[in-house]
N, C-alpha and C positions, 0 to 999 in steps of 0.2 A: 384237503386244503393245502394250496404251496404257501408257505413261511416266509418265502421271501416276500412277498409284498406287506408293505407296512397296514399297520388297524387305516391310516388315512384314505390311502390309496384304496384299501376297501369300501371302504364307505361312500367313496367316491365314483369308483366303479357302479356301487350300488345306487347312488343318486342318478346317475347315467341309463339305465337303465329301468328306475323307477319312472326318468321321462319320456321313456318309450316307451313305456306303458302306460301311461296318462294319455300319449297322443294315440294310441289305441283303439283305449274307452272312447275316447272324445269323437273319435269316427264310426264308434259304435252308436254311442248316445245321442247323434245328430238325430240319426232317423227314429227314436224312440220321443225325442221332444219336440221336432217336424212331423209327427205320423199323420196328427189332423190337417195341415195345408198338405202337404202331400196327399192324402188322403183324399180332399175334396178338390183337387187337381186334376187328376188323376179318375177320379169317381169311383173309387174302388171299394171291397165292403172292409169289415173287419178282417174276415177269414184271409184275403188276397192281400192286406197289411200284416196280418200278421204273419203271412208264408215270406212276406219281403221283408221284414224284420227280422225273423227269426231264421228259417229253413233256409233260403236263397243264399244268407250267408255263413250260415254255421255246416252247411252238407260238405263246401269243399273247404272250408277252414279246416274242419274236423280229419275229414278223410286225408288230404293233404299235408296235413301235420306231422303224420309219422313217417314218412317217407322223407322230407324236408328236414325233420329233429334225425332223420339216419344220417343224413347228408351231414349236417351237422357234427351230430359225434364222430364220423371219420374223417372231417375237415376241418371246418372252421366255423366254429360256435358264435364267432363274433361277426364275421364276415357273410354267414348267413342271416343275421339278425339285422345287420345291415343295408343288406340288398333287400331284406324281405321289407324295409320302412319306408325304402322306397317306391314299393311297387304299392304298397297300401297306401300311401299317400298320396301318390297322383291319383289312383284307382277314384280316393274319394274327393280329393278334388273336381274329377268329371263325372261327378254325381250331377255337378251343380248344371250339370249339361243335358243331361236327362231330358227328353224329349217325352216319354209314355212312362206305362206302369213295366214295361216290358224292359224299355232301355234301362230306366233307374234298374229293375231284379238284373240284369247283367253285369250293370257295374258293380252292385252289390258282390255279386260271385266275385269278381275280381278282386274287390277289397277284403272276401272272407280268404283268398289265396294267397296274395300278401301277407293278411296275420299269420297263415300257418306257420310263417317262419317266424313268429315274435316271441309265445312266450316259453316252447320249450328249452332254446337254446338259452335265456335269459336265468332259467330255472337251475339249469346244467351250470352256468356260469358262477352263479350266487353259491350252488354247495361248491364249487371250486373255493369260490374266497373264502369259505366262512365253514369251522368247523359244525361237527354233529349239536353240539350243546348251545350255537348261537343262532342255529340256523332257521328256526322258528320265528325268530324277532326278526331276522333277515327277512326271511318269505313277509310276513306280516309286513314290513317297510315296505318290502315291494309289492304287498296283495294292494297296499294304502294308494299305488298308482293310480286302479282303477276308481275308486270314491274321488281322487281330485280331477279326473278324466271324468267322470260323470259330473262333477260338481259342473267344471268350466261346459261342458259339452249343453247338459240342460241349460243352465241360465243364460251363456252365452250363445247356444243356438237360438234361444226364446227370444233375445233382446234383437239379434241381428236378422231373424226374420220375421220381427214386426216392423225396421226400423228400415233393412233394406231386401226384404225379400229372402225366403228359403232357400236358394240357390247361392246364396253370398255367402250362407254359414257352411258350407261343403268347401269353396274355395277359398277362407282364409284361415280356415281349421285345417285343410287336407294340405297346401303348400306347404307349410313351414316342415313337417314332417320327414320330406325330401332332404332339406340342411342338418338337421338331427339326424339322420341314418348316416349323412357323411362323419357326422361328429362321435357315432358310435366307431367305425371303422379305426378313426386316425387316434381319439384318448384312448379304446380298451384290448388291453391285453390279454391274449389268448393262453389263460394257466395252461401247463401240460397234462395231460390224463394219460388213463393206464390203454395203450394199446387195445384196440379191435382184434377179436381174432379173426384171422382171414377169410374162412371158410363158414364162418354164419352166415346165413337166409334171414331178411328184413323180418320175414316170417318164423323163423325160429328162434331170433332176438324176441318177435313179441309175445312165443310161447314162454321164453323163460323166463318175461318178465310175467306174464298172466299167472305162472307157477310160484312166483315169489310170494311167500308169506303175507297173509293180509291182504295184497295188492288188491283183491278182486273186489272186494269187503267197500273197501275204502273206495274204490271206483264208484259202484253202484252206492254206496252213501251219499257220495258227492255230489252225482247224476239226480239224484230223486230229489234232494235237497234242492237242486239250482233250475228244477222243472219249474217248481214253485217263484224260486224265485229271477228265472231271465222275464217268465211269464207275467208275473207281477209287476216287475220292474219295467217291461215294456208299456204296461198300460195304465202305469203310475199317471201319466200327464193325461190322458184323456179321462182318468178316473175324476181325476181335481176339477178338470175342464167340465166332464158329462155332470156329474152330482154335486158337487160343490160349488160350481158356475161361477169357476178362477179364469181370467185368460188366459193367454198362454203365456204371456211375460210372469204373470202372479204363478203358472203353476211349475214352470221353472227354477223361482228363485227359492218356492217353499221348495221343490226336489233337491237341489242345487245345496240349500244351506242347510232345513233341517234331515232332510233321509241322508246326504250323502255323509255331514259332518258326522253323528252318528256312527255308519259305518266306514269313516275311518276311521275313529276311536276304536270302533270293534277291533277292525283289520289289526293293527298295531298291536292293541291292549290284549288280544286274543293269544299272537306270539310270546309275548311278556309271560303272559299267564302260564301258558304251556311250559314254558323253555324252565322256569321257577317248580312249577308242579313234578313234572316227567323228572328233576331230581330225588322226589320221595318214591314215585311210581309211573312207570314210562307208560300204563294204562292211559295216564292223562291225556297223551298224546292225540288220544281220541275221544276220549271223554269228553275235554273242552268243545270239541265241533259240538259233539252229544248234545251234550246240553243248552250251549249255542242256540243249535236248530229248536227244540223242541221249546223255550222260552221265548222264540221269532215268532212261534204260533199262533202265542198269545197275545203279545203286542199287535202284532199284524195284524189279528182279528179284530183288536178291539180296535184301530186306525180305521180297518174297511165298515165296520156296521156304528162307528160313532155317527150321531146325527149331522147331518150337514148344516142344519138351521146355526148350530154353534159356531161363531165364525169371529175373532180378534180384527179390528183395523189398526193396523201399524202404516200411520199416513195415506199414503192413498192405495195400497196395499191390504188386501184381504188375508187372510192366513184361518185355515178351519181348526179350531181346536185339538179334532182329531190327530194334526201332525206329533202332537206329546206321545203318542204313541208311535209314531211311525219312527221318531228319533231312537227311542229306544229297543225298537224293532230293528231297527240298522245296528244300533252296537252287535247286540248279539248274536244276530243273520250272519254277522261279516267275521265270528271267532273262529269259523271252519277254513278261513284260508291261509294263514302261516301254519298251522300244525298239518294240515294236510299237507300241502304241498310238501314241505319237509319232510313229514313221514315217505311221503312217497322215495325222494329223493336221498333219504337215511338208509332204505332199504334196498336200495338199487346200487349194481356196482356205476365207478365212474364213464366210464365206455359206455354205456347204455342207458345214463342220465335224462341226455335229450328224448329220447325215444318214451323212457317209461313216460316224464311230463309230456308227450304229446296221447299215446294213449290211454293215460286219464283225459284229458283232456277230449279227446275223439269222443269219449260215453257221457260226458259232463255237457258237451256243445251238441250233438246228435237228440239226446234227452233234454237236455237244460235246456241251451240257447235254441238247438231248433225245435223242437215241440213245446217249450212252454209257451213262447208269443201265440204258435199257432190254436195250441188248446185253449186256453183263454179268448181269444178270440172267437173262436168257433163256436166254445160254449157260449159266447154272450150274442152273437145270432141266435145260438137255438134257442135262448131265453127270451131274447128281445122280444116276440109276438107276445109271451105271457108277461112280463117285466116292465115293458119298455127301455129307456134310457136306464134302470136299475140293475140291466141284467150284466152289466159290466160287474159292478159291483160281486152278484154271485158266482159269477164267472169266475174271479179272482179267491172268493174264497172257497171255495170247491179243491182249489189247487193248492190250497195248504195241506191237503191230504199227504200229498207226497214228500212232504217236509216231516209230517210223522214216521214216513217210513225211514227215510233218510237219517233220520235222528235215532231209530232203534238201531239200522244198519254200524254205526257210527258207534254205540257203545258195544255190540256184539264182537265189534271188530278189535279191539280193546287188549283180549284176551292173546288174538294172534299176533298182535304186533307184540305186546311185551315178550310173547316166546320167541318171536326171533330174534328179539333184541337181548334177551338174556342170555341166548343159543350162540349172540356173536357175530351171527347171522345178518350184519347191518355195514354200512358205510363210513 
């Protein structure tokens, strides 16, 4: 951490970038609360929504990240973080232009090449401000981007394309975007880090990070955990829609208010938790996701198999009982993102910051983000002939499976992190 900047200027910084990662999500969560007008646009099934959700934009987000997070750590962490909001921005603004299922999957790829550059160097930037002991609560402020990226992303895509069409929520979402990546350039300061050495291979950087203590542990925890949950969270609004028989305004404002407020309590409170615990035993550091994940199980489950019949009206608004669960499914889902990232970032020297956050990242969005929309999808075609409209439903919970794994990986890893960190061996 450089000293010279004040706690405000910190914080400030951190607020800067916690908007760029709100406008992120928000280009993320278009096409997850759009998926059925697009869907029946388009005439496409599950499976070919869920590869354009999930795979089309997570293959070159992911692959492109670590290349982009090098760029970065040898240049300018801000200045890449900058250019990259602008290319994602227009990217999703000419969503709204999409003529097939083919153009929309195109511009998707473009908007998944854009983020590669958002949240490694963001990551890199945050352990810059903020030392080892706060940096948990830091991550956690800035994981809390995405829940108000998704808050705004679902209910305000839902409203504005019942109101004015699918295609207007891509361009008044995706413009503003372009004025915020200037605004990142000209307020944030580019701390100084420890010199590159000259003679490393982008490829022998990410051997030494793969070699670092824990790192692998923690990767594949992440990965198996966010299988469950991009996958879920993708077919959150057709679940409400298909079983519940919400429109799409109603099943927005329930994703919107109760899932995401929720998991930004998590996000935040998760950090908190950690940063307090890993004073008596730096185990926690991993423990909290642990745990996190494996009590998501249970909420979640009991969300997807509550009866649908159960249904509150709040005006002229429906809301299904089940969401009591889904709220507190989101606290707990969302404790794995300030300790993670953190730990990652604890463990990594400063030169090679960006980098490690993109290669978790590359196993988290290749498994997460792109196979989980597609698994769930796919499984609820193969159910659908015995199911019908139900097989959504078990589609979804099939894939909590891998949230169990996730959650063993998670405390296994526990053991490795505190030895490096008592070894010294940390950031």
């Amino acid at each position: 951490m450089n000293d010279s900047y004040s706690p405000a200027y910190r914080y400030f910084v951190l607020s800067v970038l916690v908007l760029s990662y709100v406008l992120s999500f928000i280009d993320r969560q278009l096409m997850t609360i759009l998926l059925e007008p697009i869907k029946a646009e388009f005439g496409a099934s599950d499976t070919a929504m869920g590869f354009l959700t999930g795979f089309a934009f997570a293959i070159f987000y992911a692959v492109l990240g670590i290349p982009v997070a090098r760029l970065a750590d040898r240049w300018s962490r801000r200045n890449v973080l900058a250019i990259s909001m602008v290319i994602w921005s227009a990217m999703t603004a000419a969503c709204g232009m999409a003529g097939s299922f083919w153009q929309m999957a195109v511009l998707r790829v473009g908007v998944g090449v854009g983020e590669a550059g958002g949240t490694p160097p963001s990551h890199s930037l945050i352990s810059s401000y903020f030392p080892a002991r706060e940096r948990s609560t830091a991550m956690g402020i800035y994981g809390s981007g995405s829940q108000i990226g998704v808050l705004l992303g679902m209910f305000g895509g839902a409203v504005i394309a019942e109101t004015m069409g699918w295609r207007w929520a891509f361009f008044i979402f995706g413009l503003p975007g372009v004025l915020i990546g200037l605004l990142v350039f000209v307020v944030v300061r580019e701390p100084p880090k420890a010199p590159a050495p000259v003679s490393t291979s982008m490829m022998s950087d990410v051997m030494s990070l793969w070699q670092t203590p824990a790192f692998a542990i923690i990767s594949f925890a992440t990965a198996f955990t966010a299988l469950a949950g991009y996958g879920m969270g993708t077919w959150f609004p057709s679940f409400l829609i298909r079983i519940h028989g919400l429109t799409l305004t109603e099943a927005g404002l329930t994703l919107g208010i109760v899932g995401t407020l929720g998991a930004l309590i998590g996000a935040v409170s998760g950090g908190i938790l950690c940063d307090r615990l890993t004073k008596i035993d730096s185990r926690w550091q991993l423990r909290v996701p642990s745990i996190g994940a494996g009590l998501s199980v249970v909420f979640l489950g009991l969300f997807l198999i509550w009866p649908e019949s159960q249904q509150w009206r709040l005006g002229e608004y429906r809301v299904p009982v089940a969401v009591v669960f889904l709220f507190f499914g989101g606290i707990v889902s969302s404790f794995w993102i300030g300790p993670t990232y953190a730990a990652i970032q604890t463990l990594t020297p400063s030169h090679l910051r960006s980098q490690a956050s993109a290669l978790l990242l590359l196993l988290l969005n290749l498994i997460g983000m792109g196979l989980g929309p597609l698994v769930v999808g796919a499984l609820s075609d193969l159910l659908a002939p015995a199911l019908g409209a139900q097989s959504i439903r078990y589609a979804m919970l099939i894939s909590l499976v891998t949230v169990l794994i996730g959650s063993t990986l998670y405390w296994m890893g526990g053991n490795q992190y505190r030895n490096a960190v008592d070894k010294g061996d940390t950031n």
